[in-house]
Backbone bond lengths (Angstrom), bond angles and torsions (degrees), N, CA, C in turn:
res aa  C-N    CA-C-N  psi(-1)  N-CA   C-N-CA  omega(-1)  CA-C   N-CA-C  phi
1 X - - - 1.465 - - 1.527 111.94 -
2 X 1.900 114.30 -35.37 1.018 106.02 168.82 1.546 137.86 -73.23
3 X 1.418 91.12 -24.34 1.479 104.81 -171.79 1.203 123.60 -18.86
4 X 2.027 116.69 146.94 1.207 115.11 172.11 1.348 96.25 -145.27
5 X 1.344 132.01 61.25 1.387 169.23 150.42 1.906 105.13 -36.37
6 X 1.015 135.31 72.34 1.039 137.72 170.53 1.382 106.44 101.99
7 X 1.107 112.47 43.06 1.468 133.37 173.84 1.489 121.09 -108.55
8 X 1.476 145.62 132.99 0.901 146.77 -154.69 1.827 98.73 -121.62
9 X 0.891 120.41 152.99 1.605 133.47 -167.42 1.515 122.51 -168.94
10 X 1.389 113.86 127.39 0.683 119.53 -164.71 2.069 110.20 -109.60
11 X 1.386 133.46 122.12 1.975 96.44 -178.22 1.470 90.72 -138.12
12 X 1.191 103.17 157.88 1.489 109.03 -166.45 1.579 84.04 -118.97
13 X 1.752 111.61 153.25 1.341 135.08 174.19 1.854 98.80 69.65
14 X 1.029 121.31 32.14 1.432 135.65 -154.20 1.843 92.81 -84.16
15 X 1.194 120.09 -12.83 1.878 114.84 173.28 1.761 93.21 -83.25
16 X 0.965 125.48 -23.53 1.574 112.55 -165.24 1.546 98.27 -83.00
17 X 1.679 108.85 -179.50 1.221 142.75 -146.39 1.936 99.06 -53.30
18 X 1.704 91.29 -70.61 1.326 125.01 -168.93 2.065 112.38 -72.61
19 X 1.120 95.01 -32.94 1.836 132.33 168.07 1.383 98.96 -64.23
20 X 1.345 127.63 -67.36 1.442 121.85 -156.23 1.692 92.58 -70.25
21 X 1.575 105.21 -61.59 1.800 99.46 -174.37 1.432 120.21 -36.40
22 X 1.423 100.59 -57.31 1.625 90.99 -179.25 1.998 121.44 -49.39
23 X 1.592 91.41 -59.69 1.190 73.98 160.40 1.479 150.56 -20.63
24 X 1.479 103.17 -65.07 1.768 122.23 175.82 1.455 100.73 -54.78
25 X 1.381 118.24 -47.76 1.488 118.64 -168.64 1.518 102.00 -64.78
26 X 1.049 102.39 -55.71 1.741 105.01 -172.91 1.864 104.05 -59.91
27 X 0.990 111.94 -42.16 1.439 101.09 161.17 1.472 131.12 -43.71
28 X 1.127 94.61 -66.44 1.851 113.65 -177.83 1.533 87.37 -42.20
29 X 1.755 124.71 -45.35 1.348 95.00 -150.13 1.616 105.74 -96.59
30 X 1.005 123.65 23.11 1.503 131.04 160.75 1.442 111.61 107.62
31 X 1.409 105.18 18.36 1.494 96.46 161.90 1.669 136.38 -99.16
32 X 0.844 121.54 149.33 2.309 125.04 161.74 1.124 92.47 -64.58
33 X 1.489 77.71 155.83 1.606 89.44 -175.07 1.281 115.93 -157.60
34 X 1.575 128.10 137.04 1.363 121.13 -160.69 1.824 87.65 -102.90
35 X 1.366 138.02 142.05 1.406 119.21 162.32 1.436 90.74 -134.13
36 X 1.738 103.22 163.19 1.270 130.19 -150.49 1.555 111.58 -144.87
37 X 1.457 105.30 125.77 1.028 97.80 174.55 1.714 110.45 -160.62
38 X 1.245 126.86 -156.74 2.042 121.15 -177.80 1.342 101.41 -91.94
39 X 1.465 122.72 -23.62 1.215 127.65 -170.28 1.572 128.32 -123.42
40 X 1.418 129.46 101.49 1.252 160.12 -148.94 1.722 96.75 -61.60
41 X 1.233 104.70 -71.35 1.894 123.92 177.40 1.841 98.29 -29.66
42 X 1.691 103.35 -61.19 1.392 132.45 -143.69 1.389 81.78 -71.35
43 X 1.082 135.68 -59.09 1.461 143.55 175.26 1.308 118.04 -51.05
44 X 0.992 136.72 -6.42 1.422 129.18 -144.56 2.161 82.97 -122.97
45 X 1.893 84.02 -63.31 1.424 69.21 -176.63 1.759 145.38 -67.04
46 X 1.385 87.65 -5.75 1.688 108.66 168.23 1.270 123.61 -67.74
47 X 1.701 104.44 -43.11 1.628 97.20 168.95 1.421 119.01 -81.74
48 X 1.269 105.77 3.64 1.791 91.35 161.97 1.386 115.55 -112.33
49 X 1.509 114.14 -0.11 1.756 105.46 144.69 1.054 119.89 -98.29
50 X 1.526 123.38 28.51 1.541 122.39 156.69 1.684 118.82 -94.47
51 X 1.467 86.91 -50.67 1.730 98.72 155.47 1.402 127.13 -46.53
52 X 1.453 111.18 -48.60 1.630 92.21 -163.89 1.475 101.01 -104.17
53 X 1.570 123.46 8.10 1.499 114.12 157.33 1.389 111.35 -79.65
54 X 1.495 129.34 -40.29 1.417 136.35 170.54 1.473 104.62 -48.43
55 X 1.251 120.06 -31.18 1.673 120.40 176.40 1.312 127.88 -61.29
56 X 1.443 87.00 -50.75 1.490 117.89 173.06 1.348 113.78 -64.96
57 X 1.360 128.94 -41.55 1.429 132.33 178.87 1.640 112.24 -73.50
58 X 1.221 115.94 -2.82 1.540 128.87 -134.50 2.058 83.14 -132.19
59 X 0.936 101.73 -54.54 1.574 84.03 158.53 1.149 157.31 -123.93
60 X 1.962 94.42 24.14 1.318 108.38 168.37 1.699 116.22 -84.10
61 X 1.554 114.48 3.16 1.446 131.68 -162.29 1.571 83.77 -103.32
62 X 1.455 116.87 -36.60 1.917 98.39 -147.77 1.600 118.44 -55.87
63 X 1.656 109.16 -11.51 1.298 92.08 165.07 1.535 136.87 -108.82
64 X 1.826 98.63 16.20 1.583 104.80 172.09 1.566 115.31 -97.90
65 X 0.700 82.90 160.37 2.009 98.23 169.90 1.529 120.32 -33.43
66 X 1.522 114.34 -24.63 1.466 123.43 -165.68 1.457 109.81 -94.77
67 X 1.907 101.05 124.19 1.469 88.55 179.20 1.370 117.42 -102.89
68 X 1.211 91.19 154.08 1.672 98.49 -170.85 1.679 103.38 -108.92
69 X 1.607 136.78 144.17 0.996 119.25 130.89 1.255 147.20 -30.24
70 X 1.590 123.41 150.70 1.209 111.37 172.77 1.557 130.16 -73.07
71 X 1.319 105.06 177.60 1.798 99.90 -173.09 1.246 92.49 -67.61
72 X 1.369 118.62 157.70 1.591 123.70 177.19 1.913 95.19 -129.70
73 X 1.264 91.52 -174.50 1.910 101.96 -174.91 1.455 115.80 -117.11
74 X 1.376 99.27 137.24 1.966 102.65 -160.65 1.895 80.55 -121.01
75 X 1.496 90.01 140.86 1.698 111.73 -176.64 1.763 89.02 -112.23
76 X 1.577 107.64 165.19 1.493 110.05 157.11 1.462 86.43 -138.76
77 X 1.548 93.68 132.24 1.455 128.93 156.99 1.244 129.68 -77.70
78 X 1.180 149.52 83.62 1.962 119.92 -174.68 1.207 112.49 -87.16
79 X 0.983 135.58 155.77 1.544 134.20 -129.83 1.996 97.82 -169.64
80 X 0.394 129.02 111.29 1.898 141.25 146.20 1.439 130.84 -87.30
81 X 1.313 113.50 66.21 1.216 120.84 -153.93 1.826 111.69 -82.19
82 X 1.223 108.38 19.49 1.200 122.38 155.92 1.609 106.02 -79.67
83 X 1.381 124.08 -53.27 1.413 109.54 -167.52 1.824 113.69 -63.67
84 X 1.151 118.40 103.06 1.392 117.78 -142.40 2.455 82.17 -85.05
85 X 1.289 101.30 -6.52 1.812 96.98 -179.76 1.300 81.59 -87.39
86 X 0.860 166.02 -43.98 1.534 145.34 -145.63 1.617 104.59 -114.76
87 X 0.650 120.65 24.60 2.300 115.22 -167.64 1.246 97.18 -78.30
88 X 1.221 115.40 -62.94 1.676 120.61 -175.87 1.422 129.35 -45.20
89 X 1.768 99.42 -29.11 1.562 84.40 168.53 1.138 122.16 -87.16
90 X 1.235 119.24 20.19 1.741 114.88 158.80 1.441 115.93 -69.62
91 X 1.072 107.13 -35.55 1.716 101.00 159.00 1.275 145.51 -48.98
92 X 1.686 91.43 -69.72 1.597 106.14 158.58 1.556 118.98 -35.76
93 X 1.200 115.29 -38.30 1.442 114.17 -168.40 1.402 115.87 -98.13
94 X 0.820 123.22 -19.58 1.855 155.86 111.97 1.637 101.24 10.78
95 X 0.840 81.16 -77.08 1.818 106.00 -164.09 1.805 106.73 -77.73
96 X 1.135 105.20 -54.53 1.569 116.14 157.82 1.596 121.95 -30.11
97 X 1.230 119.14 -37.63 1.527 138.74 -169.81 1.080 117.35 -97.88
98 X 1.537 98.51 -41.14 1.382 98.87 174.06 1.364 133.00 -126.86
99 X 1.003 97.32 15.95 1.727 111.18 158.56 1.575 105.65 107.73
100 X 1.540 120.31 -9.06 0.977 119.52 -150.93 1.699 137.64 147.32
101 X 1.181 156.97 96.98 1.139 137.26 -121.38 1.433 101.01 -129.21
102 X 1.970 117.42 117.43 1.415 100.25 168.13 1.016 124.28 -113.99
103 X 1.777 127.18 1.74 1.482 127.17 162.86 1.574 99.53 -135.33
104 X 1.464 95.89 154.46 1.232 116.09 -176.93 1.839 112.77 -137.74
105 X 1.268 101.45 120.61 1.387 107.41 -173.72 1.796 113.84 -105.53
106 X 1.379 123.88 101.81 1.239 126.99 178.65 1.832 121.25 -81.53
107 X 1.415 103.61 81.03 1.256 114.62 -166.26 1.632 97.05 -102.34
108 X 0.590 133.93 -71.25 1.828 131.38 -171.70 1.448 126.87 -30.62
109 X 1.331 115.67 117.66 1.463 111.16 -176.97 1.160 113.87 -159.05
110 X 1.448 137.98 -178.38 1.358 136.92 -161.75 1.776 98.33 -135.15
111 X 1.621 73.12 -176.06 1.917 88.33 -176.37 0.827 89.82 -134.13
112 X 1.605 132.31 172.91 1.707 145.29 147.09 1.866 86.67 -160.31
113 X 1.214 111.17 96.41 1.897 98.41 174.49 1.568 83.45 -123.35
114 X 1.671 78.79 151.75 1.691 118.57 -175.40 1.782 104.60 -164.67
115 X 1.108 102.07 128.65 1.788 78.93 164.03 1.391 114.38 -74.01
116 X 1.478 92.78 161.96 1.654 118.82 179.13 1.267 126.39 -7.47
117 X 1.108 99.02 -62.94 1.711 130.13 -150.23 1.855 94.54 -86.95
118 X 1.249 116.98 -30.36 1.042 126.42 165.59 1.664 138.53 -98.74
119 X 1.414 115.15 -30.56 1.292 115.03 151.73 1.640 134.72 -36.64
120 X 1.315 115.03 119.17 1.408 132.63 178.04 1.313 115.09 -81.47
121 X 1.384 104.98 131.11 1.537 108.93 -178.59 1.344 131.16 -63.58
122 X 1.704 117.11 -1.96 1.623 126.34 144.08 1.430 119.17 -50.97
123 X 1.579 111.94 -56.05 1.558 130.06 160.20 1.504 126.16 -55.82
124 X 1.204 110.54 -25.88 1.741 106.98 150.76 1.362 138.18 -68.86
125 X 1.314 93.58 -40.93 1.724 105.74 -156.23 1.781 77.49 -116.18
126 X 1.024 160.08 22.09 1.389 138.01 104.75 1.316 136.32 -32.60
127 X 1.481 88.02 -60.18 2.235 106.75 -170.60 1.905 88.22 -70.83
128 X 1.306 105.59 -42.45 2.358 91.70 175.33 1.413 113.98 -83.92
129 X 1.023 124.00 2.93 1.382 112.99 161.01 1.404 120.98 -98.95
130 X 1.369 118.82 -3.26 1.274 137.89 177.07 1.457 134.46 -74.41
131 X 1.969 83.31 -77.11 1.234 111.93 165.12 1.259 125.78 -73.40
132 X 1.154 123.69 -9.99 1.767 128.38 -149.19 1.325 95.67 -139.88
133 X 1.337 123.40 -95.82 1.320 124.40 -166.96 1.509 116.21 -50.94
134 X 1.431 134.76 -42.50 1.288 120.66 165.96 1.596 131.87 -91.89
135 X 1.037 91.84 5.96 1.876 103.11 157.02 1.994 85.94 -82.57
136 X 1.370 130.28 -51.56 1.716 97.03 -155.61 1.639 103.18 -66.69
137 X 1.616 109.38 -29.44 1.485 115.70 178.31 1.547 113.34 -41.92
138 X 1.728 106.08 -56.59 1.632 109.11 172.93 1.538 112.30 -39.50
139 X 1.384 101.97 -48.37 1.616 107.57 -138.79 1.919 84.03 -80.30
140 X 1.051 119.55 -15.40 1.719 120.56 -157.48 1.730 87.36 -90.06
141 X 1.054 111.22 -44.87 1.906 122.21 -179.16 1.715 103.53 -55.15
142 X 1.485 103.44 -67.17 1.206 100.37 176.38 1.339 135.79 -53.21
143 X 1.572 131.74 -29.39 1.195 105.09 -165.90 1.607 97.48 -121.87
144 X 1.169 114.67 45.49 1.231 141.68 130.26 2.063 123.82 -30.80
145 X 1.100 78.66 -70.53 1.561 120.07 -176.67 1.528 115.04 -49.98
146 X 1.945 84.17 -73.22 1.461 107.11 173.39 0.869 136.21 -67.37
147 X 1.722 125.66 -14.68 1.202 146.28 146.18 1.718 135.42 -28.91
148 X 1.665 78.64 -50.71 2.060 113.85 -177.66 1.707 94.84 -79.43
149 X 1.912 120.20 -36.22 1.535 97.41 -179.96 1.966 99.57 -108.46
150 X 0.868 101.08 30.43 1.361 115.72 177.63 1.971 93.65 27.63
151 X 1.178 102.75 85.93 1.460 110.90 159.96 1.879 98.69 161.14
152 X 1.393 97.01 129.63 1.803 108.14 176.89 1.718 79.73 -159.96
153 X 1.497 94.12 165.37 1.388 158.95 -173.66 1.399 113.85 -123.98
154 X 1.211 121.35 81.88 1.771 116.37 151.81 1.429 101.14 -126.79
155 X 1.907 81.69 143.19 1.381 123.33 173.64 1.781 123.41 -141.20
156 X 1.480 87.42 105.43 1.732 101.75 173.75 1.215 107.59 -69.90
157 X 1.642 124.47 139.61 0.870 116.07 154.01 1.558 115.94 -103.65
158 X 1.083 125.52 132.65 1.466 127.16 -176.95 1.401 118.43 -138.66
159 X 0.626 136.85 176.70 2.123 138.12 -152.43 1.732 101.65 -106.68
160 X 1.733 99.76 173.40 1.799 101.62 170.07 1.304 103.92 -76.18
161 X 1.677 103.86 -31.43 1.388 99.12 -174.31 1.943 137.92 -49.69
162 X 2.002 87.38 -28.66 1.660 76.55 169.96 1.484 137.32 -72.48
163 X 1.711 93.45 -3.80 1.655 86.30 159.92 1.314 120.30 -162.83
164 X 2.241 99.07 58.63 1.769 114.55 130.15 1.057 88.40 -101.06
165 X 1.592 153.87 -50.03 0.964 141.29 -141.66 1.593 104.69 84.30
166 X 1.377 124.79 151.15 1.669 126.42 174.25 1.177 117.25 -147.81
167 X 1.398 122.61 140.62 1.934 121.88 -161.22 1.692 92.37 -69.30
168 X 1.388 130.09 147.33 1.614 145.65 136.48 2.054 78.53 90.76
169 X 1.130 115.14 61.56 1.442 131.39 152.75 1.501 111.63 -175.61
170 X 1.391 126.76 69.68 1.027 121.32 -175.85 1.689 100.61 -100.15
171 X 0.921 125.53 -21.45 1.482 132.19 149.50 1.691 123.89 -41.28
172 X 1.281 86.19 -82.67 1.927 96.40 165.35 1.572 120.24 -46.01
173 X 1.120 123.13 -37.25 1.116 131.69 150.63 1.292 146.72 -37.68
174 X 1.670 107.60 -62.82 1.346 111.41 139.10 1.416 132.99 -43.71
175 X 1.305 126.39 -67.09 1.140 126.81 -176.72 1.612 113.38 -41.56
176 X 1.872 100.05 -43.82 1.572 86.84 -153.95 2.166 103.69 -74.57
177 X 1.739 110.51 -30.78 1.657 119.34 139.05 1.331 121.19 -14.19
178 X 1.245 99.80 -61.36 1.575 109.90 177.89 1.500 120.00 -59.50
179 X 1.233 121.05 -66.73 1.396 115.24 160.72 1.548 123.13 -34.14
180 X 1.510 110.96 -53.47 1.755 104.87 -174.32 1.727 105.31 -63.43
181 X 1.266 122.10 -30.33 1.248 97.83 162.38 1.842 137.08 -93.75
182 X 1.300 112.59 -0.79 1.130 122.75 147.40 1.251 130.35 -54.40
183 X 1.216 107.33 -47.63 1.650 130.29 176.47 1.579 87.01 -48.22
184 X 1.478 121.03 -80.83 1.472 123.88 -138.59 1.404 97.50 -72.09
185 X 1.615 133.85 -17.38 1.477 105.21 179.32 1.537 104.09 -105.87
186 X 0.996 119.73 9.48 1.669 113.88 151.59 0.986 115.96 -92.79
187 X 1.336 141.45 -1.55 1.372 153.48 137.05 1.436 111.56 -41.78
188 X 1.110 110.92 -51.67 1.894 107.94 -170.95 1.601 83.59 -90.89
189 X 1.577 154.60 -20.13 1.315 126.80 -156.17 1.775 92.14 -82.90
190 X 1.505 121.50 -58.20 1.259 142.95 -165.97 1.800 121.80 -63.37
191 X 1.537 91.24 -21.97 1.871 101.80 -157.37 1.758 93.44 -77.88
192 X 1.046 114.49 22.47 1.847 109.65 171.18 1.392 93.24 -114.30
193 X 1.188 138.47 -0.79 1.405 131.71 -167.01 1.524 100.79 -112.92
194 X 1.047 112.02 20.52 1.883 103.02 -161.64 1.668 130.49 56.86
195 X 1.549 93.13 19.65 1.594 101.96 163.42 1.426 140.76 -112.26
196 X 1.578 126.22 121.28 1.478 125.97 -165.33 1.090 90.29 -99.83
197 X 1.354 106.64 150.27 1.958 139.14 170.71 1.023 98.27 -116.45
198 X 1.402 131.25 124.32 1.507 130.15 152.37 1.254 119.26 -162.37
199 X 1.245 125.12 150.17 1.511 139.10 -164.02 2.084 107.77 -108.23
200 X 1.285 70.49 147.24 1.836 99.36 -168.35 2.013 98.39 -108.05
201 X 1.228 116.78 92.63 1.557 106.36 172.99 1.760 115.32 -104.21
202 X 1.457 95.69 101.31 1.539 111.35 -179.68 1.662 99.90 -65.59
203 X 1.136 107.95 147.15 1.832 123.64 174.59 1.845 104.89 -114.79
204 X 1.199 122.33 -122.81 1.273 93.24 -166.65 1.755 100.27 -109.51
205 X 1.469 91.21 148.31 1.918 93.89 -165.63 1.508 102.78 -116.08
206 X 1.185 102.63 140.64 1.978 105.91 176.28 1.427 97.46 -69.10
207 X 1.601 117.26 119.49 1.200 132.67 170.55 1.483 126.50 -126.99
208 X 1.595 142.54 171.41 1.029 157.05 122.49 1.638 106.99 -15.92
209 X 1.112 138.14 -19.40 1.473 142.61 149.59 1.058 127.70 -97.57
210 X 1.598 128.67 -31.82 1.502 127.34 172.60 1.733 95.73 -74.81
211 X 1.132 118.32 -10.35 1.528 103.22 -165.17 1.063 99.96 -80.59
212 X 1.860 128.05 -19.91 1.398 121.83 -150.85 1.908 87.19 -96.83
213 X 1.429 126.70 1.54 1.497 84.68 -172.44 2.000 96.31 -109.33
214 X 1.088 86.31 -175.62 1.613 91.67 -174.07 1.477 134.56 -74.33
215 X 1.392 152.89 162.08 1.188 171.60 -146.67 1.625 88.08 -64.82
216 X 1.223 116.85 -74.76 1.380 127.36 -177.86 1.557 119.47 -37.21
217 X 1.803 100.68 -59.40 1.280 103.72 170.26 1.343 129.57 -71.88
218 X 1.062 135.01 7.79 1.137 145.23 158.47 1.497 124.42 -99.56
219 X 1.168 114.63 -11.28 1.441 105.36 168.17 1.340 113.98 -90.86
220 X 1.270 92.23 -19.54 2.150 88.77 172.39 1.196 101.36 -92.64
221 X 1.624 148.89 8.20 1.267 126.93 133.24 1.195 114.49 -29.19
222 X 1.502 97.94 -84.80 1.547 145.87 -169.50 1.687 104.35 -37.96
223 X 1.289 111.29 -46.36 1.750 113.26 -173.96 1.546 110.15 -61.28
224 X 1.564 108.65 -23.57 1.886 133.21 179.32 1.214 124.20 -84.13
225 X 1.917 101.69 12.01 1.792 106.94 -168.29 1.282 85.58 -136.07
226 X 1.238 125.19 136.85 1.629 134.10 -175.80 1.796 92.87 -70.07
227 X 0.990 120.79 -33.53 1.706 125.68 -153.38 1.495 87.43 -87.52
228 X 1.183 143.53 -15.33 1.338 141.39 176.21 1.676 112.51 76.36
229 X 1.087 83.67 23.61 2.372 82.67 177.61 1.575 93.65 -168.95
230 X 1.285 91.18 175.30 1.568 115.29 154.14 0.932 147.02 -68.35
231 X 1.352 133.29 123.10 1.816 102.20 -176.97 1.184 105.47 -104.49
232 X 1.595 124.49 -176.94 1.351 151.10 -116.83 1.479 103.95 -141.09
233 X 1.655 101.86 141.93 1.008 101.02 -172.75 2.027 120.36 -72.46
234 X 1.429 104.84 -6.56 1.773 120.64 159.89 1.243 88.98 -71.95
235 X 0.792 153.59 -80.56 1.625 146.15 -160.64 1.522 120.77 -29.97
236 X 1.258 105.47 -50.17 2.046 116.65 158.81 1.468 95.24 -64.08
237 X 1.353 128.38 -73.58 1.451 118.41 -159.79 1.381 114.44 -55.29
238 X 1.173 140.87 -32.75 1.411 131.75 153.91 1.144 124.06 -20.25
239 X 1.920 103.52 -62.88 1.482 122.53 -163.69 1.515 102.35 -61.44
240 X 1.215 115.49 -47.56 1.607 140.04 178.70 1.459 105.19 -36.54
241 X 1.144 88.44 -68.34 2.151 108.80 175.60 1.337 120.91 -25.64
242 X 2.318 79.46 -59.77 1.939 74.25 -174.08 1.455 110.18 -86.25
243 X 1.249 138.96 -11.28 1.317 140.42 -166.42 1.815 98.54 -76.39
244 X 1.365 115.19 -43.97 1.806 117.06 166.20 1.202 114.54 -64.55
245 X 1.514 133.23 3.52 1.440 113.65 -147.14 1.495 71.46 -123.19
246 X 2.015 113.81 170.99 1.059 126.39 -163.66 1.617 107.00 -81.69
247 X 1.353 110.22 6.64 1.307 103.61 -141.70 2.095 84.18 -104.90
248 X 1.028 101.80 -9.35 1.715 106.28 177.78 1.669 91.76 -113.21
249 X 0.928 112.66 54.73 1.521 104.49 -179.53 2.108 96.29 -95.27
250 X 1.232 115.73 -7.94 1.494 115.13 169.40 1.942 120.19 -98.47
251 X 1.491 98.08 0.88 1.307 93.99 -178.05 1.814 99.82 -104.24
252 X 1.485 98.51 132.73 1.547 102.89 178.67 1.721 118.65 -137.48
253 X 0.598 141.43 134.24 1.874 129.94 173.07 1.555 102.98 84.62
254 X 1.470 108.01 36.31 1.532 92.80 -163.78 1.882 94.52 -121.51
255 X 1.489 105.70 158.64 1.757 106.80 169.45 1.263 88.72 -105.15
256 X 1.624 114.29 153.09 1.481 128.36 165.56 1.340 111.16 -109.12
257 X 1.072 146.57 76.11 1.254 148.20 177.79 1.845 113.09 -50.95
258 X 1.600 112.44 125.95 1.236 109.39 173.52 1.466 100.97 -137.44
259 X 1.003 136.18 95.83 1.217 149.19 -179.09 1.579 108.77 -131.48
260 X 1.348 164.10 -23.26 1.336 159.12 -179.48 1.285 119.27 84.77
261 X 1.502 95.79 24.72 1.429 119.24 174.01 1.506 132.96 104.11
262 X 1.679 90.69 -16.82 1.529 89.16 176.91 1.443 124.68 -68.36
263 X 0.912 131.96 -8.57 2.003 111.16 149.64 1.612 112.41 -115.09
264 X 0.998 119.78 138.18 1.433 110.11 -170.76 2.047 100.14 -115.87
């Protein structure tokens, strides 16, 4: 039902936590895949542990009942999505590789937190030129394309935070704000063409950073989430899944909140 079996995809920040899952997921479910990231090496070696676990999954099934898609083909892109003159040709080249691009996942983004009163205008206009302005560059490249086969897939990913808001990220904040309403009016420009816009807002995710703080500090996360933990970076890629898959082909302009309840 989910399948994305001859589906082309594109995800930016695709070595990280929430980045790599989707990826894998979007693999498993039968799509190519262009992934993106600052680092070429870092990229390189991911798509060949995406490949040869999909291999591996791919023929430890061949003699049960369950069908699997076929192996599909993972590209690495490197990408500097600071250079806001060059962003777009991650697309182009995108599309170049892979014949063509029908979802695009805007996962990559930065931090610079400080409070307000203290944040530097390097530290502002970093996290919006990052997060904001070259995600609209992507999103302006891409549906270009998708326009001409009248059918795309975009999915922002953006935080709970863009709308509790959080003290010493008023930057990050914006941006990730910024997207949910970007999202929704390219939602009404595109949604006659067979294209959905919609945003994915992760809350707090078991990471390579939550791991580093302590027992203590983590249970007063955790005491602030009705679900009593964290969720996972499979937990976004799910959401991801079904929002690419044909089967949300009526949901458009929408945020998916996965957090375990903590913002409702």
């Amino acid at each position: 039902m989910f399948t994305l079996t001859d589906k082309r995809a594109l995800i930016t920040g695709a070595t990280g936590g929430i980045g790599g899952a989707i990826a894998k997921q979007f693999y498993a479910s039968g799509a190519s895949l262009a992934i993106s990231g600052s680092k070429l090496e870092k990229l390189e070696a991911f798509a060949r542990q995406i490949t040869e676990d999909g291999l591996q999954m791919t023929s430890e099934v061949n003699s049960s009942s369950v069908l699997r898609p076929p192996p599909s083909s993972v590209v690495s892109i490197p990408c500097d999505l600071s250079n806001l003159a060059t962003v777009e040709n991650l697309v182009k080249e995108a599309e170049e590789k892979l014949g063509g691009l029908d979802i695009i996942v805007f996962n990559a983004g930065i931090t610079r937190d400080n409070l307000a009163m203290r944040m530097k205008d390097e530290e502002w206009q970093s996290v919006i030129d990052v997060n904001l302005t070259a995600n609209f560059k992507l999103a302006r490249a891409a549906m270009k394309g998708m326009i001409k086969r009248r059918f795309g897939r975009m999915i922002f990913i953006t935080s709970v935070v863009g709308a509790s808001g959080n003290p010493g990220q008023a930057n990050y904040c914006a941006t990730k704000a910024g997207l949910t309403g970007m999202a929704k009016s390219m939602a009404q420009e595109l949604a006659s063409r067979n294209i959905t816009v919609n945003c994915i807002a992760p809350g707090f995710i078991a990471s390579a950073m939550t791991e580093a703080l302590t027992d203590d500090q983590k249970a007063k996360i955790n005491d602030n989430i009705p679900q009593g933990r964290m969720g996972t970076p499979e937990d976004i890629a799910a959401g991801a899944n079904y929002l690419a898959s044909d089967a949300a082909s009526y949901i458009t302009g929408q945020t998916l909140h996965i957090n375990g309840g903590l913002y409702m």
